[in-house]
C-alpha positions, 0 to 999 in steps of 0.5 A, spaced: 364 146 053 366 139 054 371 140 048 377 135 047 384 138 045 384 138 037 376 139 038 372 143 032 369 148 034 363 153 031 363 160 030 355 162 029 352 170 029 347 170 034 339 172 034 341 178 039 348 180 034 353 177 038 357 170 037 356 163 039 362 158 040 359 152 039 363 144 039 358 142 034 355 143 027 349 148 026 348 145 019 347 138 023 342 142 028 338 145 023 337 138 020 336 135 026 330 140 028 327 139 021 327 131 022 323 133 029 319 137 026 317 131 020 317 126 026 312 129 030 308 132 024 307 126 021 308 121 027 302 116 024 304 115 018 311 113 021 308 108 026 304 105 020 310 104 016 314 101 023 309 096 022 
């Protein structure tokens, strides 16, 4: 996992109803997916305001 000593882990149910043990944030994660997804969405409107 990549972990160090002292490392904060994550405890989240899984979509088959297990768990996973993860070393970063699920809150982090959806809110980076959501940022992909807006990105790609409106991908031209973001390169004309990069202008």
């Amino acid at each position: 996992m990549k972990v160090a000593k002292g490392a904060v882990l994550y405890l989240t149910e899984a979509p088959d109803g297990g768990y996973r043990l993860t070393p970063y944030s699920p809150d982090f994660e959806r809110q980076m997916t959501l940022a992909e997804t807006i990105m790609r969405k409106d991908r031209d409107i973001l390169r004309a305001l990069a202008k």
